[in-house]
C-alpha positions in Angstrom: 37.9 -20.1 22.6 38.4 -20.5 19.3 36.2 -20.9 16.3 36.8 -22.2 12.8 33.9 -23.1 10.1 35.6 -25.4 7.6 33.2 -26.7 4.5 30.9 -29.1 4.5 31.9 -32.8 5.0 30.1 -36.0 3.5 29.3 -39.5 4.4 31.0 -42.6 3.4 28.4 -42.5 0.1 29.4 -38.9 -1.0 26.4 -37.5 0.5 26.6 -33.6 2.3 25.9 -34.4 6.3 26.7 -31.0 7.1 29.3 -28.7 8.6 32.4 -29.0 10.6 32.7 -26.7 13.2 36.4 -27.3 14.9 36.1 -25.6 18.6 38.4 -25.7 21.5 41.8 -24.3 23.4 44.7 -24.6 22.1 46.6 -27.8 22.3 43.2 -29.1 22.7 41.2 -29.7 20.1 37.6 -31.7 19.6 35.5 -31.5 16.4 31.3 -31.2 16.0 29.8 -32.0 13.0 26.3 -30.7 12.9 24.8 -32.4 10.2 21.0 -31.6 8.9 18.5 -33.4 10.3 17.5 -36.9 8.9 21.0 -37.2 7.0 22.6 -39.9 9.4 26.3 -40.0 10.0 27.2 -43.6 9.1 31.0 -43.3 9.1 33.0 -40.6 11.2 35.9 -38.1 10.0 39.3 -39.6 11.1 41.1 -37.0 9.4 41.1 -34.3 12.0 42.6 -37.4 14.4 40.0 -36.0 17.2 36.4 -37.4 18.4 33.2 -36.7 16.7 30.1 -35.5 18.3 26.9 -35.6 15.7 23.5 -33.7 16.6 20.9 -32.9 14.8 19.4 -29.6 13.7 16.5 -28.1 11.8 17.9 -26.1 9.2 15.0 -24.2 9.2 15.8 -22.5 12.5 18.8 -20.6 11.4 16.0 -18.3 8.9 15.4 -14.8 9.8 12.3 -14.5 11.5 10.0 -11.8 10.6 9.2 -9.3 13.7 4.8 -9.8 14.2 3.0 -6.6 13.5 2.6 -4.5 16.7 -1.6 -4.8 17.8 -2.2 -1.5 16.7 -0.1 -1.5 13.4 -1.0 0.4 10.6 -3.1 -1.6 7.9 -1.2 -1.2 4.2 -2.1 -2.8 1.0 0.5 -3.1 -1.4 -0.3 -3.2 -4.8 1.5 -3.3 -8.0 1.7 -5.4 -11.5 5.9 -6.2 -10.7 6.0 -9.1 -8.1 10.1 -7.3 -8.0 8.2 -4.0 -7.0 6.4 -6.0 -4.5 8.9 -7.0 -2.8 11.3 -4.3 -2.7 7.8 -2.2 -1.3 7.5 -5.0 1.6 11.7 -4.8 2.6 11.2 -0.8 2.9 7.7 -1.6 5.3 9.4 -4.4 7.3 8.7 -3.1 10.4 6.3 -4.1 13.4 4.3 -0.6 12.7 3.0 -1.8 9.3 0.7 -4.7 9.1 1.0 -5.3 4.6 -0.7 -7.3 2.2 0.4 -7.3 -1.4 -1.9 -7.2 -4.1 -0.4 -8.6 -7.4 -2.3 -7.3 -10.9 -2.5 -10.2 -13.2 -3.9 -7.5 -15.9 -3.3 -3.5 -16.0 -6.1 -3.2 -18.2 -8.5 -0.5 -17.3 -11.7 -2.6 -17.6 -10.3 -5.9 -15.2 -8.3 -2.7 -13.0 -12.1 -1.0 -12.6 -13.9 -4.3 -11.0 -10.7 -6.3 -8.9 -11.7 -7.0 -5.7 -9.2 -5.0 -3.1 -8.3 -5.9 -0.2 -9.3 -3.8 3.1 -6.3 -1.6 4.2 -6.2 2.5 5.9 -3.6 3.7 3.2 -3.0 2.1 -0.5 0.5 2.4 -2.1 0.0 2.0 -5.4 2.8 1.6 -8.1 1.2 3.8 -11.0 3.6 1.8 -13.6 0.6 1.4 -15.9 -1.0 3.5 -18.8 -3.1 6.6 -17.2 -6.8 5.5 -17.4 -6.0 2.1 -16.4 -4.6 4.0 -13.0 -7.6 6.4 -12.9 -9.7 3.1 -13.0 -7.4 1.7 -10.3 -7.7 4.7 -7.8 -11.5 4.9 -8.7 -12.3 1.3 -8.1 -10.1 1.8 -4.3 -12.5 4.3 -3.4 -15.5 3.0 -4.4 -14.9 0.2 -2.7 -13.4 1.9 0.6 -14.3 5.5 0.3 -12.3 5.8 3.8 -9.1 4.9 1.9 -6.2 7.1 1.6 -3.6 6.2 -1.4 0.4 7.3 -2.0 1.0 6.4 -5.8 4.5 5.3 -6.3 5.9 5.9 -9.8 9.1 6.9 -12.1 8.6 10.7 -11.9 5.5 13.1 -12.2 4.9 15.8 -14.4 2.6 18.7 -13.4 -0.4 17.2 -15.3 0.3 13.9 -14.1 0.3 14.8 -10.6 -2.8 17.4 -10.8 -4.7 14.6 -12.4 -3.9 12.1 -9.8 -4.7 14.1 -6.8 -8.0 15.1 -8.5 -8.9 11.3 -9.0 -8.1 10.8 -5.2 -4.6 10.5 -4.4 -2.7 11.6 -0.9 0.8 11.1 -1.4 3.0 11.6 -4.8 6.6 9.3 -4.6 8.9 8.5 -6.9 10.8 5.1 -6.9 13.9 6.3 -5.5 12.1 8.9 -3.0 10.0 5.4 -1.7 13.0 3.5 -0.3 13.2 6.7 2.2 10.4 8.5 2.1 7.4 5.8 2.5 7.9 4.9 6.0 7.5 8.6 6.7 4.8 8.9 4.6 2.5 6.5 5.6 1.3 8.0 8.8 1.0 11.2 7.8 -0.9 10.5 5.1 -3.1 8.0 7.3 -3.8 10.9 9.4 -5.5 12.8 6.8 -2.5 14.8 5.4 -0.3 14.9 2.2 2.5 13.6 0.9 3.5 16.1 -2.0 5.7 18.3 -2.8 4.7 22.0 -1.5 5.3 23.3 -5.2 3.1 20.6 -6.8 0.8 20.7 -3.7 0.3 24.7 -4.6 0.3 24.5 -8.2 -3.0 22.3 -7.7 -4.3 24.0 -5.5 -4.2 27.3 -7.3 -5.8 25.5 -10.1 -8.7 24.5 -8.2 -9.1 27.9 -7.3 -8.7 29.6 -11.0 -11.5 26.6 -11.8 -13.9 27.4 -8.8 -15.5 29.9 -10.8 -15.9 28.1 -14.7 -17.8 25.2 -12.0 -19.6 27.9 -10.3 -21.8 29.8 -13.6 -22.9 25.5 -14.3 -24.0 25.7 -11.3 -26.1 28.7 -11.3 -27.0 28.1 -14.7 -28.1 24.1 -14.2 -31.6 22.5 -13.5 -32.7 23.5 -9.9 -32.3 20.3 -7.8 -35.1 18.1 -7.0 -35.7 18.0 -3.3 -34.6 14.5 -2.9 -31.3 15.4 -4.3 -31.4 18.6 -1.9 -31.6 16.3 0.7 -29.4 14.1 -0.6 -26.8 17.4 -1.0 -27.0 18.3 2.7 -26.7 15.2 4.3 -23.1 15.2 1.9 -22.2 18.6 3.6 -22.7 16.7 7.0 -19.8 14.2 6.0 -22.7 10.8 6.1 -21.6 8.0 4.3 -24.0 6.9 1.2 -25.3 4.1 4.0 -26.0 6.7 6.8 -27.6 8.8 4.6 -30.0 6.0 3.2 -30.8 5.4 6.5 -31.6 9.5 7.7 -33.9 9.4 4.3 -35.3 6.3 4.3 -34.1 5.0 1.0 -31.5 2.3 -0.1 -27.7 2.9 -0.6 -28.0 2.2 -4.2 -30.9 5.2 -4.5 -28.0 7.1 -2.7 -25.9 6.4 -5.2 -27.8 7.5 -7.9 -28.7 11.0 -6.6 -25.1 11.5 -6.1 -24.1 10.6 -9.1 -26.3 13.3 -10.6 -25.3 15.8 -8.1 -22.2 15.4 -9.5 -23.2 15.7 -12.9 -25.0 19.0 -11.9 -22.1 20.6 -10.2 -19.6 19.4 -13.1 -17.2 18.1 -10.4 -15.9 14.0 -10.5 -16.0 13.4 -6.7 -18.1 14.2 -3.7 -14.9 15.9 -2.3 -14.9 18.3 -4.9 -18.7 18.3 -4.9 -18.3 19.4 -0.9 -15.6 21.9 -1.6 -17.5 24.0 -4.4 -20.6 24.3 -2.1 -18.5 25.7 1.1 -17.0 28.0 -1.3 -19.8 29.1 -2.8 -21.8 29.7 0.5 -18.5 32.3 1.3 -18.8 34.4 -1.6 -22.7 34.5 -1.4 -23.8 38.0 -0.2 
């Protein structure tokens, strides 16, 4: 059988009807134009000398379909100030395991950054393309408002600071732009799962200055205010792993109550988040005598 595509042909007025598609043996020959649907074919082609057949498609049936999330597909928010970003973020996750939504920034101002309404996702990829407190108030504002979330921040390159300060503000996973188009398909479950995406030298670098930190955090401890009972209470229930609403419900108060007593927890310990607030009080029970 043989198959030639030839260019579009027109109507008697000029106007495109379509393609010519000339099938058939050898030594015998027919012709289909397929023209585009509501363009009628008022005159046909004698030039081929064979017999036209016209039908009708919808043009929009020859478009690649995108495959449907599988049912238990992992929930990613995409978010990032370049609508190119975007997309280039959404081609790498095009895959049935990843159920996206894209979050464009209008601004990348820290004060509009700190109070945008985010969508609900397991894991964040953020692109960190923006000035440094206006990504802390990013990553802040993702965890306030889903303290369950896990976020890989996607940028040029990391420095040590840069990467010490985001994984102290909250973040799971460190990627550059190039390491993404690879790298964030692999990432993504892991880093759902509770682990990390980071490299093991940056990984141990931060970790050995939390460590060499541990014990400037521990003397404000020991020398700060004793805690009031409520925030005692407060304190254990956070060592239990209860959310601020579980734990206004064990004492009886509101979530926003919660959320004042933590606050000044944290201010007591000198630490920025509950993790660290958690960590410091494990390791403070192990070197009690």
């Amino acid at each position: 059988m043989l198959k030639v595509r030839v260019p579009r042909t027109e109507d008697a007025g000029g106007q495109s009807i379509g393609r010519i598609v000339h099938t058939g043996l050898p030594g015998r020959h027919s012709v289909t134009v397929v023209r585009l649907r509501n363009s009628p074919l008022t005159k046909p082609c004698s030039v081929f000398g064979v017999s036209i057949i016209s039908k009708s498609v919808n043009p929009t049936m020859s478009k690649p379909v995108k495959k449907a999330a599988k049912k238990n597909a992992l929930p990613v928010c995409l978010i990032s100030p370049h609508p190119l970003v975007l997309s280039e973020f959404e081609r790498v996750l095009a895959n049935p395991d990843f159920k996206t939504v894209s979050r464009h920034l209008e601004s990348t101002l820290g004060p509009d950054l700190r109070h945008l309404p985010i969508p609900k996702a397991t894991v964040y990829v953020v692109d960190a393309h923006v000035a440094r407190p206006a990504a802390g108030a990013l990553l802040s504002n993702i965890l306030e408002q889903h303290s369950e979330a896990r976020i890989i921040v996607v940028a040029d390159k990391f420095d040590a600071a840069e990467s010490y300060s985001l994984l102290q503000m909250g973040a799971k996973g460190l990627l550059s732009y190039s390491e993404a188009q690879k790298q964030l398909p692999r990432a993504l479950p892991l880093v759902a799962n509770g682990g990390f995406w980071v490299p093991r030298s940056v990984l141990s670098g931060f970790v050995d200055s939390v460590l060499a930190g541990s014990h400037t955090r521990r003397l404000k401890v020991d020398t700060a205010a004793d805690l009031s009972r409520r925030e005692q209470e407060v304190l254990n229930s956070l060592l239990e792993n209860l959310a601020n609403k579980e734990i206004g419900s064990k004492l009886n108060i509101s979530e926003r109550t919660v959320k004042f007593h933590v606050s000044n927890l944290l201010s007591k310990f000198g630490v920025r988040r509950r993790a660290d607030l958690i960590l410091l009080c494990y390791q403070k029970r192990s070197t009690t005598p």
